[in-house]
C-alpha positions as CSV (number, residue, x, y, z in Angstrom):
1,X,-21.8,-22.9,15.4
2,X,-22.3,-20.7,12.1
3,X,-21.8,-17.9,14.6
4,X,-18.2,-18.8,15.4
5,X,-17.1,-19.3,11.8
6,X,-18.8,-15.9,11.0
7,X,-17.4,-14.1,14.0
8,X,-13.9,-15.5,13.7
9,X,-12.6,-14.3,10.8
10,X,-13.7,-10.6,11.8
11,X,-11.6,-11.1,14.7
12,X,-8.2,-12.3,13.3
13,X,-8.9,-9.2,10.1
14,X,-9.1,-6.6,12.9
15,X,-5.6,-7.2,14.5
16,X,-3.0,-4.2,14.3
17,X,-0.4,-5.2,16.8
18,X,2.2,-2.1,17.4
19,X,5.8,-3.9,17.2
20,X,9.2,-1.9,17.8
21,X,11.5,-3.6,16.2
22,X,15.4,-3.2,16.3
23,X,16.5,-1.3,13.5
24,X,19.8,-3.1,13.6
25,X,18.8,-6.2,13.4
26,X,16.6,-5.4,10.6
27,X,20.0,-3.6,8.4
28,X,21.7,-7.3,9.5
29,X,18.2,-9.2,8.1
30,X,19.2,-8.1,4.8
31,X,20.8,-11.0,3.5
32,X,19.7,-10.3,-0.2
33,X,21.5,-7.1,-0.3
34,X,18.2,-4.8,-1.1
35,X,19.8,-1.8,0.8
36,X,22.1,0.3,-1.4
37,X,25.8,0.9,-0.4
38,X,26.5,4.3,-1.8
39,X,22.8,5.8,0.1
40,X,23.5,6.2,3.8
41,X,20.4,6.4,6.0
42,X,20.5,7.8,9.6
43,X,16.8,7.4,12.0
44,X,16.7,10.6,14.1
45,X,19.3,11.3,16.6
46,X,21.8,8.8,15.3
47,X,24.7,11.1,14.3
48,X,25.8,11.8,10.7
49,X,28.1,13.3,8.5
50,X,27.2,17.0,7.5
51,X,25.2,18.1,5.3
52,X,25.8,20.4,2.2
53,X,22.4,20.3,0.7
54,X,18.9,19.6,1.8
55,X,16.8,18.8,-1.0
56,X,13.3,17.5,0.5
57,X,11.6,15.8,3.3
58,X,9.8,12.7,1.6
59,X,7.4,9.5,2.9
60,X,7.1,6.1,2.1
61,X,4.9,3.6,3.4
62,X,5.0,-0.2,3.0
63,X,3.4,-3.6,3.2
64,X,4.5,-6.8,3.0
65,X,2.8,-10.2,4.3
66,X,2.5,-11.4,7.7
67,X,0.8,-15.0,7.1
68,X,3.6,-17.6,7.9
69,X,6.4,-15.3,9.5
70,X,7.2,-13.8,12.7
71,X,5.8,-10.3,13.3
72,X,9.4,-9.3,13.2
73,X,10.4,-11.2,10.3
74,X,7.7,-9.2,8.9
75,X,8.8,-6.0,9.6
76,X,12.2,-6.1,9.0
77,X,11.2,-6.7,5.3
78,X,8.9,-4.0,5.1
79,X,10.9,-1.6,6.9
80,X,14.1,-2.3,4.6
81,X,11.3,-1.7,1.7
82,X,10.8,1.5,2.6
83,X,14.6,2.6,3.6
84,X,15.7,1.2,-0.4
85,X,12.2,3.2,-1.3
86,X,13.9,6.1,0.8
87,X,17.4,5.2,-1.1
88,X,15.8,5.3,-4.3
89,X,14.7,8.7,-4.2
90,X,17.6,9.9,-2.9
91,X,19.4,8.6,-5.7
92,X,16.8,9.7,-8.3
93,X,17.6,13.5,-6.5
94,X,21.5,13.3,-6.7
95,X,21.8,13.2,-3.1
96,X,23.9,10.3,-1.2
97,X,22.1,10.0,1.9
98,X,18.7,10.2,4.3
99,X,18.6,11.6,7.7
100,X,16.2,12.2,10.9
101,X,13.9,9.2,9.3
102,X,11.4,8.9,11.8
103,X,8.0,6.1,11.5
104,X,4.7,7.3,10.7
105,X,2.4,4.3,10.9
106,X,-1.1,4.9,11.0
107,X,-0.5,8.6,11.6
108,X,1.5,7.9,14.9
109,X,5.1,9.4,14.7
110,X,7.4,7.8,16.7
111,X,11.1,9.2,16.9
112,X,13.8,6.6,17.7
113,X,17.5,6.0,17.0
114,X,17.5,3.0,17.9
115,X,14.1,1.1,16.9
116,X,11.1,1.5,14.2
117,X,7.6,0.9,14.3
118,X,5.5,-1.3,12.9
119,X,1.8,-1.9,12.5
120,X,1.5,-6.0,12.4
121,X,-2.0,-7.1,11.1
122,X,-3.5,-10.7,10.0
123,X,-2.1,-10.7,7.5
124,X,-0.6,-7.8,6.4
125,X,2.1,-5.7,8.4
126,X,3.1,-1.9,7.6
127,X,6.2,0.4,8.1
128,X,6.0,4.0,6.9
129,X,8.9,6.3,7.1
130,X,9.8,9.6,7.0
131,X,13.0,11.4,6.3
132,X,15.2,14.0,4.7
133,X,16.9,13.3,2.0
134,X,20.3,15.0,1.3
135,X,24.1,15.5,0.5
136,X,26.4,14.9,2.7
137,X,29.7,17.3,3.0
């Protein structure tokens, strides 16, 4: 019986479930108003306006808990994390928007215009992005 109390928790620490989640429904799961209204983000191959300046291709990853919520519920708030983390530079930069954001979780890039990817653990779940950031025309 120790066995199975020892064994146990090694199992549930060693999940890393890939989820695609929606990014739709994650922009309409924020009820707080996190996301900034004057940043536009665009995932790859969702059109946008054009672009006057490039200024840098930048990364963000995030984490948020996974203990008592859905693994979507999960990554909707750490995948709107990381689009105001996203915002926030863009700001910082003078630029008014982020395009071609692609996910990069766990070093798998997945391209989607539609849907993100996240990497749901025990406890833990994680969303990294990747995008341009820029001003638009």
């Amino acid at each position: 019986m120790v066995v199975a109390f020892l064994v146990a928790p090694l199992a549930a620490s060693a999940r890393n479930t890939e989820v695609f989640t929606p990014v739709k429904g994650a922009v309409e799961s924020d009820i707080k108003g996190h996301l900034l209204k004057d940043v536009q983000f665009f995932m790859k191959g969702q059109t946008h306006p054009g672009v006057a300046k490039e200024f840098a291709t930048v990364s963000t990853n995030q984490s948020t808990r996974g203990a008592f919520r859905s693994d979507v519920a999960s990554c909707n708030v750490a995948f709107l994390s990381a689009i105001r983390a996203l915002q926030d530079r863009a700001k910082a930069d003078g630029a008014d928007g982020v395009i071609n954001i692609v996910s990069i979780t766990r070093e798998v890039e997945t391209e989607s215009a539609t849907d993100f990817r996240c990497v749901a653990g025990a406890a833990v779940v994680h969303v990294g992005l990747r995008g341009t950031v820029v001003k638009f025309k």
